[in-house]
C-alpha positions as CSV (number, residue, x, y, z in Angstrom):
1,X,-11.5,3.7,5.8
2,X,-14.2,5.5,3.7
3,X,-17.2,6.1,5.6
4,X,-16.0,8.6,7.5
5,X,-15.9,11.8,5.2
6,X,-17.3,14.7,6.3
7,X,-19.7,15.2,2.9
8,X,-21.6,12.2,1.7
9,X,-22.4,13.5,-1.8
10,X,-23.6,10.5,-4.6
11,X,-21.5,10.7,-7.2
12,X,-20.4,8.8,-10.3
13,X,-21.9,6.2,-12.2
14,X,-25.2,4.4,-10.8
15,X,-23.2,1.1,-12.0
16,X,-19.6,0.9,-11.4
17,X,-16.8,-1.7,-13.6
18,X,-16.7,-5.0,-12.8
19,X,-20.6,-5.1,-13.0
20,X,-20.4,-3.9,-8.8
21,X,-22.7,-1.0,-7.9
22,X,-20.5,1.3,-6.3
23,X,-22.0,1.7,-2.7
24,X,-21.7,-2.5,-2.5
25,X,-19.7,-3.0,0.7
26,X,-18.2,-6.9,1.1
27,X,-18.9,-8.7,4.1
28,X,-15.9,-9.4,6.9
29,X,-15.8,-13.0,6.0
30,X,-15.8,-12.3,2.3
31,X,-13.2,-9.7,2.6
32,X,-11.1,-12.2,5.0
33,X,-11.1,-14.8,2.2
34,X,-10.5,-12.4,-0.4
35,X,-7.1,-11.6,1.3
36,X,-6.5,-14.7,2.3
37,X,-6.2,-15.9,-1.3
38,X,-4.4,-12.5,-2.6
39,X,-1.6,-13.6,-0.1
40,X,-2.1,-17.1,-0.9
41,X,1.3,-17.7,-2.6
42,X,3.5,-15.8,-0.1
43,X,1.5,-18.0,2.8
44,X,2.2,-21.7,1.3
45,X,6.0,-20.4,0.5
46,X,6.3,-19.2,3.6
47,X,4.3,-21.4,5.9
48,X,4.9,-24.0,3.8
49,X,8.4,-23.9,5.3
50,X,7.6,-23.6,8.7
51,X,5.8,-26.3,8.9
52,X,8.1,-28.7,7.4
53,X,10.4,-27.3,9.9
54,X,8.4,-27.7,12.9
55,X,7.1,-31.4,11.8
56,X,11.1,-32.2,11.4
57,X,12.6,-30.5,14.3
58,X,11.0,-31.7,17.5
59,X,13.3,-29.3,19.9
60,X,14.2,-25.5,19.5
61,X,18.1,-26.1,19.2
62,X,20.5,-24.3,17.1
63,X,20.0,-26.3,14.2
64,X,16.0,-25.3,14.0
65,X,17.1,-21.7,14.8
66,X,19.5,-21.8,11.8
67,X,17.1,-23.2,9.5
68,X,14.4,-20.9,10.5
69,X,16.7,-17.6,10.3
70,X,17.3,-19.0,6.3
71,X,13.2,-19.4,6.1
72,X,12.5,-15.8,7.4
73,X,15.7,-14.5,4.7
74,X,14.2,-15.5,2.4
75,X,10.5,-14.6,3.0
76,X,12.5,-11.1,2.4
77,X,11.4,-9.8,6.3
78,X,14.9,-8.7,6.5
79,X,18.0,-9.2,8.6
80,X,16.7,-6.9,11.3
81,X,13.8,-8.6,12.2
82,X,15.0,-12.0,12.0
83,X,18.0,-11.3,14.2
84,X,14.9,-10.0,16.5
85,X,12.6,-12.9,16.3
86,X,15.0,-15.3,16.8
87,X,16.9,-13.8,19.6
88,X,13.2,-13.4,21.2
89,X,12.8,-17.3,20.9
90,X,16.0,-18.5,22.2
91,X,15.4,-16.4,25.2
92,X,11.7,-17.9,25.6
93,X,13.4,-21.1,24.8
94,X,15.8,-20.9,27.6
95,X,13.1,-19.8,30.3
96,X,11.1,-22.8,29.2
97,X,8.3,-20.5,28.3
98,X,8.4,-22.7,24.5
99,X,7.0,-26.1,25.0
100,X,7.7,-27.1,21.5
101,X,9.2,-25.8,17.9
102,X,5.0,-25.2,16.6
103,X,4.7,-22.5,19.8
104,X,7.2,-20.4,17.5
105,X,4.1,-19.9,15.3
106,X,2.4,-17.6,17.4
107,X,5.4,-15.6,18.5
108,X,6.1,-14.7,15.1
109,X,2.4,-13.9,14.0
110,X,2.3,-11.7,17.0
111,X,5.9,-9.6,16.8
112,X,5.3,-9.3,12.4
113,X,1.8,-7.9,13.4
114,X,3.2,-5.8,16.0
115,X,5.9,-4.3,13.1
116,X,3.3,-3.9,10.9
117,X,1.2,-1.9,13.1
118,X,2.9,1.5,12.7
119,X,2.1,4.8,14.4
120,X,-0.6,6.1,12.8
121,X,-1.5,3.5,10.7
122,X,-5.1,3.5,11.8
123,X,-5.4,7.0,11.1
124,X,-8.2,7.7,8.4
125,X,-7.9,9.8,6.0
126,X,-9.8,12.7,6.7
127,X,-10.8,15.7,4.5
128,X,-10.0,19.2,5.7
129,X,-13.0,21.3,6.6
130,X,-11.4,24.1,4.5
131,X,-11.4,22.4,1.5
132,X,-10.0,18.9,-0.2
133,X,-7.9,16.3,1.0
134,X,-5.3,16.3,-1.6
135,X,-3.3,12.9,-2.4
136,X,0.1,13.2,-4.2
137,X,1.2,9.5,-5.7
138,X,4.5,8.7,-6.0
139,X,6.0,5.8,-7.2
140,X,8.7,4.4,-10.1
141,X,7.4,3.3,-13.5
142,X,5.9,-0.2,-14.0
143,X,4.1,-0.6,-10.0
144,X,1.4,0.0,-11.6
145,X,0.8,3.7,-9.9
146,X,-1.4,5.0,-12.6
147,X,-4.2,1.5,-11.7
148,X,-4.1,2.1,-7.8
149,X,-4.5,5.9,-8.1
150,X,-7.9,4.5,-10.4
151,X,-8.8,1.8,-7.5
152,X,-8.3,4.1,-5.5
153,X,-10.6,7.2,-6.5
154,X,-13.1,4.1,-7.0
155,X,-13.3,3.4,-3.2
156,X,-13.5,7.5,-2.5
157,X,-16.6,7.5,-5.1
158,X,-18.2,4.3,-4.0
159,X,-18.1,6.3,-0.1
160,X,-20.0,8.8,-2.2
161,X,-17.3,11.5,-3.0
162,X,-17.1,14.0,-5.5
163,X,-13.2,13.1,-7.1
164,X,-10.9,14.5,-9.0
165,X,-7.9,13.6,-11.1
166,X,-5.3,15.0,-12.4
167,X,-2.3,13.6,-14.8
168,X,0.9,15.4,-13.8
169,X,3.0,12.6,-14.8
170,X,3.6,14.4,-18.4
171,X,7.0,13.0,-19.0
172,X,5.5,9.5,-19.9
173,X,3.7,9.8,-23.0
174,X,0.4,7.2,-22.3
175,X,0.3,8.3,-18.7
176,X,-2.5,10.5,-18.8
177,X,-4.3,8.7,-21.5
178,X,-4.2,6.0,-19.1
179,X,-5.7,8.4,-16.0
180,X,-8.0,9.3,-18.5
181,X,-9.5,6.3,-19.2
182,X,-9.4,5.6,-15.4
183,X,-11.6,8.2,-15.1
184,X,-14.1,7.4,-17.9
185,X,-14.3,4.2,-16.4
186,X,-15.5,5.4,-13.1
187,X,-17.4,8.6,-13.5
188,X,-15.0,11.0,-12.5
189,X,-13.2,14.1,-14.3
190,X,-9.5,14.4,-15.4
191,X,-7.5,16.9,-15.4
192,X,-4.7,16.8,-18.2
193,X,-2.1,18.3,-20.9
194,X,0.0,17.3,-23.8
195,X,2.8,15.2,-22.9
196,X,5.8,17.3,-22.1
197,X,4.0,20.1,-20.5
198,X,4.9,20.9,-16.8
199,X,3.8,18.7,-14.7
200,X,3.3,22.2,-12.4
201,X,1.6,24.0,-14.8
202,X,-0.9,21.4,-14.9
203,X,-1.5,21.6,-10.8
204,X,-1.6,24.8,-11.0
205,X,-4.5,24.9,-13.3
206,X,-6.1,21.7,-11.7
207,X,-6.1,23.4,-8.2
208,X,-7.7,26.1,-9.0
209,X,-11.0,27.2,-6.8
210,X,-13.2,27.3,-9.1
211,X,-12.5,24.0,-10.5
212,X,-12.1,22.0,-7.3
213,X,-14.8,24.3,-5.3
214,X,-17.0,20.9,-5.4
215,X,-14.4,18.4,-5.1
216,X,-14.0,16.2,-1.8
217,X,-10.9,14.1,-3.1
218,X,-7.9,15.1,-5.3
219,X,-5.6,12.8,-6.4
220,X,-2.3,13.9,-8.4
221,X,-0.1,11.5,-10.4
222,X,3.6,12.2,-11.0
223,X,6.0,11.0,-12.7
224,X,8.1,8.1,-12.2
225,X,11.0,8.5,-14.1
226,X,13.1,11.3,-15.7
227,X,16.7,11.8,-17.4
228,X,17.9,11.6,-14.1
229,X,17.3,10.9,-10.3
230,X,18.2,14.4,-9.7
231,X,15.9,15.7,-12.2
232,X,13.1,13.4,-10.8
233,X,13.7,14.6,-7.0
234,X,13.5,18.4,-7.6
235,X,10.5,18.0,-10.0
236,X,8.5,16.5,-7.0
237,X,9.9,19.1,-4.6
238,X,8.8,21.4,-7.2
239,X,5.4,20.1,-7.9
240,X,4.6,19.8,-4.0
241,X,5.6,23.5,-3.4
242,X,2.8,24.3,-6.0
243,X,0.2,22.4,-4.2
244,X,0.9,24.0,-1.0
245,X,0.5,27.3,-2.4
246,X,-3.1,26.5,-4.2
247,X,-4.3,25.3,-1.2
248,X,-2.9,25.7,2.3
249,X,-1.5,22.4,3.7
250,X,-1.6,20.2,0.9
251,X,-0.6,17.8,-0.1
252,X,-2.4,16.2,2.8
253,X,-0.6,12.7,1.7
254,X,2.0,11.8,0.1
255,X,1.4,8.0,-0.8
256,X,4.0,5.9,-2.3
257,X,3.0,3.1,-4.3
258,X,5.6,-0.3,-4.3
259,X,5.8,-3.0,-6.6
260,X,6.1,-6.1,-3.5
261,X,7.6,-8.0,-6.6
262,X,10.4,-6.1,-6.1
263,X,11.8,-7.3,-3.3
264,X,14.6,-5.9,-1.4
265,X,14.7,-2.9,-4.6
266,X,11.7,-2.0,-2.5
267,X,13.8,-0.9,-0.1
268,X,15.8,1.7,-2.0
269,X,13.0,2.7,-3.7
270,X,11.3,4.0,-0.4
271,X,14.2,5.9,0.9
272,X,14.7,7.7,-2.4
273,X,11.1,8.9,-2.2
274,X,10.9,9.4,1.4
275,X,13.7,11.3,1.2
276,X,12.7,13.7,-1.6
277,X,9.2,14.9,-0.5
278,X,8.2,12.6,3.2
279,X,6.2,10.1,2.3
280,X,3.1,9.5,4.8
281,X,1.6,6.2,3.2
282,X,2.6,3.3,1.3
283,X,0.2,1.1,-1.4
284,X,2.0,-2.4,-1.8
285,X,0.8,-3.2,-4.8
286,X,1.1,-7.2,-6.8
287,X,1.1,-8.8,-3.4
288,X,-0.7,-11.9,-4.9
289,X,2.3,-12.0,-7.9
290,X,4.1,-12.8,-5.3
291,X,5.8,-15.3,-2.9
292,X,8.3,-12.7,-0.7
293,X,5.3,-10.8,1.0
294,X,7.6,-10.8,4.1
295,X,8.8,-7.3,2.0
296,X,5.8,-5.6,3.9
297,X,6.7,-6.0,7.4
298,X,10.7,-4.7,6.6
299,X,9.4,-2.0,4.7
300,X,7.4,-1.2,7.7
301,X,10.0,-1.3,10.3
302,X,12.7,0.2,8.1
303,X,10.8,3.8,7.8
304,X,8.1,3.5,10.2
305,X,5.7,4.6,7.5
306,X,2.4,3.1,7.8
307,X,0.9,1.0,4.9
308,X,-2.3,3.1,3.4
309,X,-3.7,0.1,0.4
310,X,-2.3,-3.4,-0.9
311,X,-3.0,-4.7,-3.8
312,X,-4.0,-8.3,-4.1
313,X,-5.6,-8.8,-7.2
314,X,-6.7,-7.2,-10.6
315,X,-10.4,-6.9,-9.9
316,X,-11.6,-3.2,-9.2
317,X,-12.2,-3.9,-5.4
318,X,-8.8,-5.5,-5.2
319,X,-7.0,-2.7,-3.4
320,X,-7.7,-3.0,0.4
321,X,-7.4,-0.8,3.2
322,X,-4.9,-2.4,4.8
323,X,-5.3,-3.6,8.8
324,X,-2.2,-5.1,10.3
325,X,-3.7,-8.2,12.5
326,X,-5.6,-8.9,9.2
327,X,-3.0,-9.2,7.2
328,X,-0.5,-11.3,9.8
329,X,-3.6,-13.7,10.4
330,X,-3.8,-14.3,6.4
331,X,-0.3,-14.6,5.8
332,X,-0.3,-17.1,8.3
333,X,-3.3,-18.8,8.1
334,X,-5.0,-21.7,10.1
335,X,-2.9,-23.8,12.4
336,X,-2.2,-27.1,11.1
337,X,-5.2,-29.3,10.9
338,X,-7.6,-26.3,11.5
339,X,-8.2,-26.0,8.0
């Protein structure tokens, strides 16, 4: 997803954390295994399970159906898309087009891939010829926001972008000391107030020309939490007003990072968000903490918003650009005795 900017400025440290230099690129295969064993728990949960069932059950009848509607529950893909899949497979069932339970396997891997793949989705992110692509970060406290907003920037400087930060989540106290050192870490400068301050005020002074004149990326933390939801909602409406009048059009995203820990809370997390301000991307972060990852593909379906970055690990490099059939092939892994 980064190799496409229209500058291609070096910037930031020669070395970056982690001991990686930061224009190191992993190879396919690497990068397969890598998410292969971020997923790891969700897969053996989940697959787990579906093996069992298709090693028991040796004809699709209502009794496999049942069982595999409680396996797909609970995988947290949602009522939705269970009532989907398995109303697809009693149909193929009844045409004979199912030889046996395993071909189930495939159908699945295919429709969850298919969910996942959401209009626009494989859209890069691309950086305004006028100026900077500006990314506003939403997302409750505790996602872990402030470390994907730093993973992030390090993938935009490791493409050889000029970044910027800036901490407008002044309402928690450590939140900008955290950005901060995010920024020390990689090489790139932060822009930040006392805690308390408005979180505008600070935009407003971040976003100004002569400060971002050089700046290819700008990525804006907000706050997660405030006395009240109310509060919370009108402050982001208020802070993305102020971006749009410092620079025409931004923000350019809206991303909204999820905890996948979370579950079903997930859920109503999104739609409080999307609500407020129209979220454009999600980061699923904790995906290898883990064994519901089914969350992703009901998330997905439920807003049609496409998924931006996950989050399987807590190396630097661990947030991925995230690539539907990738993902479905690791969360479902080799076929029996392909391994």
């Amino acid at each position: 997803m980064f190799g496409w900017f229209r500058r291609n400025k070096k910037t930031g440290p020669e070395e970056g954390a982690e001991g990686q230099t930061p224009g190191t690129e992993y190879g396919k295969v690497s990068d397969s295994h890598r998410l292969a064993k971020g997923l790891d728990r969700t897969r053996k949960s989940f697959m787990g399970r579906l093996n069992d069932l298709f090693s028991i059950r040796k004809k699709i009848d209502r009794e496999l159906l049942e069982d595999l509607e409680e396996i797909l529950i609970t995988a947290d893909l949602g009522v939705g898309i269970t009532a989907e899949l398995l109303e697809e497979a009693r149909q193929m069932a009844g045409r004979d087009e199912l030889a046996e339970p395993s071909a189930i396997r495939k159908i699945l891997q295919d429709r969850i891939a298919a969910h996942l793949a959401t209009p626009g989705g494989g859209r890069k992110l691309e950086i305004p010829e006028a100026g900077p692509l500006v990314i506003m970060v939403l997302g409750v406290n505790g996602v872990g926001k402030t470390t994907s907003i730093g993973k992030m920037a390090n993938k935009f400087v490791k493409a050889g972008q000029k970044v910027l930060l800036v901490a407008a989540d002044t309402f928690r106290a450590a939140a900008a000391e955290q950005l901060q050192i995010w920024g020390e870490r990689i090489g790139v400068e932060v822009v930040a107030k006392e805690a308390g301050a408005d979180p505008s005020s600070v935009i407003y002074d971040a976003l100004e020309p002569e400060r971002c004149k050089d700046k290819d990326v700008i990525i804006v933390d907000t706050a997660g939490r405030m006395h009240t939801k109310v509060n919370l909602v009108e402050e982001l409406k208020k802070i993305k007003r102020v971006m749009g009048k410092k620079i025409p059009g931004a923000p350019h995203e809206v991303l909204l990072v999820i905890d996948a820990t979370t579950g079903q809370n997930a859920i109503s997390q999104a739609r409080m968000f999307n609500d407020a301000v129209d979220v454009t991307g999600l980061v699923l972060t904790k995906l290898d903490g883990t064994a519901k990852g089914g969350i992703v593909v009901n998330i997905c379906r439920e807003f049609d918003i496409p998924i931006r970055f996950i989050g399987i690990g807590e190396q630097l490099d661990d947030l991925r650009d995230f690539d539907a059939d990738e993902f479905a092939e690791a969360l479902f892994g080799p076929e029996q005795g392909e391994e």
